[in-house]
C-alpha positions in Angstrom: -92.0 175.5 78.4 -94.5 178.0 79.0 -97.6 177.1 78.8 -100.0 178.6 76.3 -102.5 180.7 77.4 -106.2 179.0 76.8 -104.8 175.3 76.8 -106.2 175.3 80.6 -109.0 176.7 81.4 -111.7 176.4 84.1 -112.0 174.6 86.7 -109.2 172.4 85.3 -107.0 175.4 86.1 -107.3 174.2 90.3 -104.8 171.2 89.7 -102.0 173.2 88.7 -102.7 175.0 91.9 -102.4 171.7 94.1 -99.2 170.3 91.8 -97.2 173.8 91.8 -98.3 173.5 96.1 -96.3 170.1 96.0 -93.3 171.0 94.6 -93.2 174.1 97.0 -93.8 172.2 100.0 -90.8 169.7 98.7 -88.6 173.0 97.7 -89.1 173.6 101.4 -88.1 170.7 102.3 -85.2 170.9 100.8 -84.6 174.2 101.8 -84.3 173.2 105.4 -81.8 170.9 104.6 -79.6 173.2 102.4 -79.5 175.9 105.5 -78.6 173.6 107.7 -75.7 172.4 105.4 -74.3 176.0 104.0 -76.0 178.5 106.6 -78.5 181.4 105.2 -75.8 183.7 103.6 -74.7 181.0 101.1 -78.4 180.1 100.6 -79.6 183.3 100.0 -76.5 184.6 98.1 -77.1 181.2 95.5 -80.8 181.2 95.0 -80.2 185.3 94.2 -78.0 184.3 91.6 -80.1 181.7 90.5 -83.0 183.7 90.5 -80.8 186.2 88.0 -79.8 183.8 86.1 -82.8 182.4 85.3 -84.4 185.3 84.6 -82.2 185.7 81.9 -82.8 182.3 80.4 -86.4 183.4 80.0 -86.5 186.9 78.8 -82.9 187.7 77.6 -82.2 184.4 75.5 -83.4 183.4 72.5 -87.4 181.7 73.0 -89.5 180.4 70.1 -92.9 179.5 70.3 -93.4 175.9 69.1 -96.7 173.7 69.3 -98.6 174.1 72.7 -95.4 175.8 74.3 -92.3 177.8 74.0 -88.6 175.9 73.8 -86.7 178.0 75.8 -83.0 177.3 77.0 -83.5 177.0 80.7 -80.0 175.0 82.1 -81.9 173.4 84.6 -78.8 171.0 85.5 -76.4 173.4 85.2 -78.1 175.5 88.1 -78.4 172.2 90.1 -74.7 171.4 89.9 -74.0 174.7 90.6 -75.9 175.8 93.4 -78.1 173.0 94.3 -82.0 171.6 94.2 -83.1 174.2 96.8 -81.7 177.5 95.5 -82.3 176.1 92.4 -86.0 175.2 92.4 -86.3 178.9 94.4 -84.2 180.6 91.5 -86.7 178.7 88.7 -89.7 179.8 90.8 -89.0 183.3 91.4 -87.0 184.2 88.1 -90.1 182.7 86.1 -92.5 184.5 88.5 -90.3 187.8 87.8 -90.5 187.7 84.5 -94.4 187.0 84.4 -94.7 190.4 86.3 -92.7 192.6 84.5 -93.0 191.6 81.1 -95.2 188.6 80.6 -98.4 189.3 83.0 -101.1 187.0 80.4 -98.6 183.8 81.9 -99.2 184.7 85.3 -102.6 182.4 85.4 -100.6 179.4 84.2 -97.6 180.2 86.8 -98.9 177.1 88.8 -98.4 174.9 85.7 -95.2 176.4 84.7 -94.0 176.2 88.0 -94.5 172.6 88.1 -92.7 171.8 85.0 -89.7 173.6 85.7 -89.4 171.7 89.7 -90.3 168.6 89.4 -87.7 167.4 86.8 -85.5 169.5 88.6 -86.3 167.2 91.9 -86.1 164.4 89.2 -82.1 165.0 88.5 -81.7 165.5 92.3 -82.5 161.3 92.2 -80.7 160.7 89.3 -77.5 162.5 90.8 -78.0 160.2 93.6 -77.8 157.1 91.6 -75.0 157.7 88.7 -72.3 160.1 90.5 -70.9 158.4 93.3 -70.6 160.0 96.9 -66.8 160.5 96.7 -67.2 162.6 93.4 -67.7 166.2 92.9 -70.0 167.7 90.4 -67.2 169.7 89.2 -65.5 166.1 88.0 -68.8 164.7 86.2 -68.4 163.5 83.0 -70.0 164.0 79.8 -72.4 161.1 79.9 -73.1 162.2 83.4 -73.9 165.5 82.2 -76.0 163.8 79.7 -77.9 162.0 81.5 -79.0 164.8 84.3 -79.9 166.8 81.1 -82.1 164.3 79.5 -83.6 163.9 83.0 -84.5 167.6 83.2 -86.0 168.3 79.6 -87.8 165.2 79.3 -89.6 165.9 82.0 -90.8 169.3 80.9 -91.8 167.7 77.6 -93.9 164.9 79.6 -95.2 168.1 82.0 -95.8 169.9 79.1 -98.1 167.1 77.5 -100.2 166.6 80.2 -100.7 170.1 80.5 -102.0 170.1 76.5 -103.8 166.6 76.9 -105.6 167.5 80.3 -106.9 170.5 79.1 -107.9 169.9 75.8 -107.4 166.1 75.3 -106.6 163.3 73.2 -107.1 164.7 69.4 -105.3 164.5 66.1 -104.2 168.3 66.8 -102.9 168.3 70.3 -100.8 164.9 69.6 -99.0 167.0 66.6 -98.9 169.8 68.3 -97.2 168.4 71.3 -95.0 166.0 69.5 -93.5 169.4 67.5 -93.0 170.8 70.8 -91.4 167.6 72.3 -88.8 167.3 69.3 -87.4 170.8 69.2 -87.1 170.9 73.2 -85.0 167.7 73.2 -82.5 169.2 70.9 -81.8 171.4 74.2 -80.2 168.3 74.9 -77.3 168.5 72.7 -76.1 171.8 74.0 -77.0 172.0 77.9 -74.6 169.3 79.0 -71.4 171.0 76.8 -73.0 174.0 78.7 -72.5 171.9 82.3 -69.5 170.9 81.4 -67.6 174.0 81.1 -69.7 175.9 83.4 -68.5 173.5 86.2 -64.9 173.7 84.5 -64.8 178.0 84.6 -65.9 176.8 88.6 -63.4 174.6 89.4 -60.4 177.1 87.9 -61.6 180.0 90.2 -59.2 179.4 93.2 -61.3 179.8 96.3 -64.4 179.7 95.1 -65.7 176.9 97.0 -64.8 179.2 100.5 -66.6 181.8 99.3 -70.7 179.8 99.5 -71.8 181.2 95.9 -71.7 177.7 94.9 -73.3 174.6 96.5 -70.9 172.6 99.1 -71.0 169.6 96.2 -69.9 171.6 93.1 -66.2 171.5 94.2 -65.9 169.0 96.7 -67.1 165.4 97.7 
């Protein structure tokens, strides 16, 4: 999902600034809440493993560049069942911002794009969570078309953040439609693995005895 250098350019570039300043003034948001529920220790110890994790997604795993972006496998549900949409959104944020740093620097003018892409679906599955697992559930006990569904949430909405990306920067043409409808099909295959991926994820979780005392995990993963 990140994306290409050049596709933004200009002026143009400001917007990704005032987007990527919205979904950190939400993150915040939510991070206020998320202390308040687990206390600082939990919050810091999950969006440091978060931050790890995702790191990893983007520089250890396998990436391809496809169309106007890359197809990377990101897991942005699994890190939301597992430690929630504020250490979450902070891992996304500061892993991709890591790996821009140290080994990626010509992506560090499109962090405010990139950024975007990766929060606001996350935000996205935070609303969908809300609607299709009931209160009374934990995520640890979602089921596949659950799983599903928050991972169709998450990578369609890079695809549709990646687009406007590609279309506000260089518009509407024969090229960028292809080249954005290539990206669009190989991300969503991401969608056949991530929620097997959720599932026993949240599964290895569940069989660690204790876990849920311990704050490494979000106060939902293993209880209602």
């Amino acid at each position: 999902m990140h994306i290409e250098p050049g596709i933004v350019t200009g002026a143009k570039i400001a917007l990704s600034y005032a987007t990527a300043a919205g979904a950190g003034l939400y993150t915040l948001k939510e991070s206020i809440g998320a202390l308040r529920d687990q206390g600082v220790g939990s919050f810091l110890a999950r969006t440091v493993i978060s931050t790890a994790a995702v790191f990893v997604f983007f520089q250890v795993l396998p990436h391809y560049p496809v169309g106007v972006s890359e197809v990377h496998l990101i897991l942005g549900s699994t890190l939301f069942l597992l430690f929630g949409a504020a250490p979450a959104a902070l891992g996304l944020a500061l892993g991709l911002l890591a790996q821009g740093v140290f080994f990626a620097p010509f992506d560090l003018p499109q962090y405010g794009m990139n950024v975007t892409t990766l929060l606001v679906p996350l935000f996205g599955i935070k609303a969908v969570a809300q609607r299709i697992i009931a209160p009374d559930t934990a995520y640890a006990d979602v089921s596949y078309k659950q799983a599903l569904a928050l991972s169709t949430t998450y990578q369609a909405g890079i695809v549709i953040w990646v687009g406007f990306w590609a279309f506000y920067g260089q518009g509407f043409s024969a090229e960028s439609l292809a080249a954005v409808g290539i990206f669009g099909g190989a991300y969503m295959t991401v969608i056949i693995l991530e929620p097997l991926v959720d599932l026993a994820v949240l599964a290895g979780a569940k069989a660690i005895k204790g876990l849920g005392k311990t704050g490494l995990v979000s106060s939902r993963t293993l209880s209602a």
